[in-house]
N, C-alpha and C positions, 0 to 999 in steps of 0.2 A: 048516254052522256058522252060530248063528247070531252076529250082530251086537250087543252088548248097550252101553249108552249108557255115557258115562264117570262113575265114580261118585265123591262129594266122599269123601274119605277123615274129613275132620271131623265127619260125621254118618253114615257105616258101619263103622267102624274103631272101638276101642276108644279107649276116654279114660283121662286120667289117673284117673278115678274107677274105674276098671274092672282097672285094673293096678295091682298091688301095687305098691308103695316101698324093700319088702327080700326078701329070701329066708330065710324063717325056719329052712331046712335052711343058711345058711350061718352059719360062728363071727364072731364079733364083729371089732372093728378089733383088730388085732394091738398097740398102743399108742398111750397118751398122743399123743405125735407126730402120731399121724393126726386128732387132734379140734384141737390146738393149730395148729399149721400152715396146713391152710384158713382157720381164722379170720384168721389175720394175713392171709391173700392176700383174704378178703373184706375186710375191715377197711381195705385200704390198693388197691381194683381202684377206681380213677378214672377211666375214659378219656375222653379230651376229647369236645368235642362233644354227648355226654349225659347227662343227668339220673337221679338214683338210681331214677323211676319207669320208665325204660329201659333197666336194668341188671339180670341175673341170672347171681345165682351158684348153685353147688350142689356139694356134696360128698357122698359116697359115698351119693348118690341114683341112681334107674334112669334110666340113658339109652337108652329105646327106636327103636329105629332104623331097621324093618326092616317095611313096610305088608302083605307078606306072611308074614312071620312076628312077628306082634304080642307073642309071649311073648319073644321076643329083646332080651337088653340089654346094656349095659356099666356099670360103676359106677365111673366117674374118682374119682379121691381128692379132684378140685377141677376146676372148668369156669367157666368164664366166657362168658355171653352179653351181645352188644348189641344193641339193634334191635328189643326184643321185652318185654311187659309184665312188670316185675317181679313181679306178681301173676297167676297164671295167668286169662285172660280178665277182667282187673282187680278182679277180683272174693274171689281164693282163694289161700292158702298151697299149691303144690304139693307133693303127693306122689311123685310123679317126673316127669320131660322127658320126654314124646314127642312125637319129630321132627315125626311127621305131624298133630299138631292144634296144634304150635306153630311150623311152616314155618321155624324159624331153627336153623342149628346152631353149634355154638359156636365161639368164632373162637381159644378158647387151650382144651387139657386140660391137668393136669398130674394127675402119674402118681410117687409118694413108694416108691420100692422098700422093700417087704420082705424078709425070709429067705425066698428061694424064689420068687421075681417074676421076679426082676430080667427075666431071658428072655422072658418073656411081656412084661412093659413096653417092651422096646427091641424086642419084632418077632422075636424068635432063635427063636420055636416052630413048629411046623406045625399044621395042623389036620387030622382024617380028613373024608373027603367028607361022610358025613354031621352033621357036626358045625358049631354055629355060626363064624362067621369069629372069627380070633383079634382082640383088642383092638387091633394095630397094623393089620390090615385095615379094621376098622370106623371109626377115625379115618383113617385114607391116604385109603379108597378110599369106603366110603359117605357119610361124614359130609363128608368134604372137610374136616376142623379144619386151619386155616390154621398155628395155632402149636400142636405136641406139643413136652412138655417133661418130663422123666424127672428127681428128684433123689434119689441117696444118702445116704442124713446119714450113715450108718455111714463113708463115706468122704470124703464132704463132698464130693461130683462133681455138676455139673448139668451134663445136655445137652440139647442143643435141637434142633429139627429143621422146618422151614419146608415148607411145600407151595408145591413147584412144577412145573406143570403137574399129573402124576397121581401124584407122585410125593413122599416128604420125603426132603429134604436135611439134612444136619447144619447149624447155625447157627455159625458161628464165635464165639466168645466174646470179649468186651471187657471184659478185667477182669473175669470171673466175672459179666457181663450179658450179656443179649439187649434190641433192642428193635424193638420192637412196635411200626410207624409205624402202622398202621393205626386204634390205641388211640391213640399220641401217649404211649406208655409202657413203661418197660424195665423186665424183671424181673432181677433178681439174688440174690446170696449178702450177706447181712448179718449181721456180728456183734455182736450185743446181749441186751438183757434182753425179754422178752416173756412174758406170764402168771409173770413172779416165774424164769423160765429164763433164764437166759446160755448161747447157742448158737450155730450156725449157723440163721438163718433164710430163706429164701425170703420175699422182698416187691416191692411194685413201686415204682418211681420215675417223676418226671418227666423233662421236658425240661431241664430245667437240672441233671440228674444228682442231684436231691433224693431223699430217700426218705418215700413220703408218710406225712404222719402217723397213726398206729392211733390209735382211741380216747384212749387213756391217755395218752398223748404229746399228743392236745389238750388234755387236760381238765389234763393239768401244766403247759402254756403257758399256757394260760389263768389258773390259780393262780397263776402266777410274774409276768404281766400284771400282777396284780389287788396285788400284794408291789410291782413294782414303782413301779403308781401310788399307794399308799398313801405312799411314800416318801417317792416326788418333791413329793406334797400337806402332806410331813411336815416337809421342809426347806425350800416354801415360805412354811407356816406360820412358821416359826422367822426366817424373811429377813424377813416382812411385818412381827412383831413389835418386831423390833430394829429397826424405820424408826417404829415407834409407830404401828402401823396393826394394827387388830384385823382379824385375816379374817372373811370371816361363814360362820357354818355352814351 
């Protein structure tokens, strides 16, 4: 036999240009839900320490996994990475993750049951030998994802489940949260308004138990700022006047 040298998987291996993004034999998202949802967990993923151009998320995009079987993937409903260019080789929108040209794996998946999942999302299936590993395998055991987190909205249940050693654990719940020291962030159940819905949502919080702000929820602070400095300029005006003192514009 012979001996043959160690090869960079970066420059032998298939790239994100080389690997599809979807499966066009499969059906679309089964609901609204599954487009609304990740956004709000992109929308509100801060974790301390780094900056938005070290931060990657992705939703029912291919999660390649596997350097000897390159056509193998998984599609999380929603992933979080840190430590790695938001822009693939800072250069490019990606078309899907793979592991081996982007050496990080992600350190939260989460996993939005449908009619017909649920089993597959919490690990309840088996697999035949020839058959890729099921989805609780490839996060447990290949990827190492440090936080797996499963939500029902039909029941409104989230559960959680942490790696430890080679193994996930269930997370214990606090108040319908988890948190994430590693982020410096807890995820939980929130009920409010989001894209014009009133529901249960999935979002993340801070250390002082905040919930961080989505988009529209700044750009409303911001307006109610801008309301209330006009005000306060509006009854200084009126004070300055009554002393006989013209303000200047």
């Amino acid at each position: 036999m012979y001996q043959t040298e160690p090869r960079d998987p970066r420059t032998t291996l298939p790239t994100m240009y080389d690997l599809p993004s979807e499966d066009p034999t499969e059906p679309g998202l089964p609901d609204q839900f599954h487009l609304f949802q990740p956004r709000l967990l992109d929308e509100t993923f801060a974790p301390e320490g780094y900056d938005e151009a070290n931060i990657f998320t992705g939703s029912d995009l291919n999660l390649y996994y596997d350097v000897r079987q390159t056509n193998w993937y998984k599609r999380p409903d929603w992933f979080g990475v840190v430590g790695v260019d938001r822009l693939y080789e800072k250069r490019d929108l990606r078309m899907s993750y793979v592991i081996w040209q982007e050496g990080v794996s992600p350190v939260v998946a989460v996993e939005l049951i449908a009619p017909g999942t649920e089993k597959e999302d919490l690990g309840q299936t088996l697999r035949d030998a020839d058959q890729p590993p099921t989805k609780w395998e490839v996060y447990e055991r290949i990827l190492r994802i440090p936080y797996y987190v499963v939500y029902d909205r039909y029941t409104e249940k989230l559960r959680a489940f942490q790696l430890q050693g080679a193994t996930y654990f269930p997370i214990e719940l606090t108040g319908e949260k988890i948190w994430v020291e590693e982020l410096g962030l807890g995820l939980g159940l929130w009920q409010g308004e989001y894209q014009g819905i009133e529901r249960s949502w999935l979002r993340w919080g801070d250390r002082q138990n905040n919930w961080i702000p989505c988009k529209s929820e700044m750009i409303s602070q911001t307006e109610q700022d801008l309301v209330i400095e006009k005000e306060k300029n509006a009854r200084l005006t009126v004070q300055l006047r009554a002393l006989g003192i013209e303000p200047e514009v």
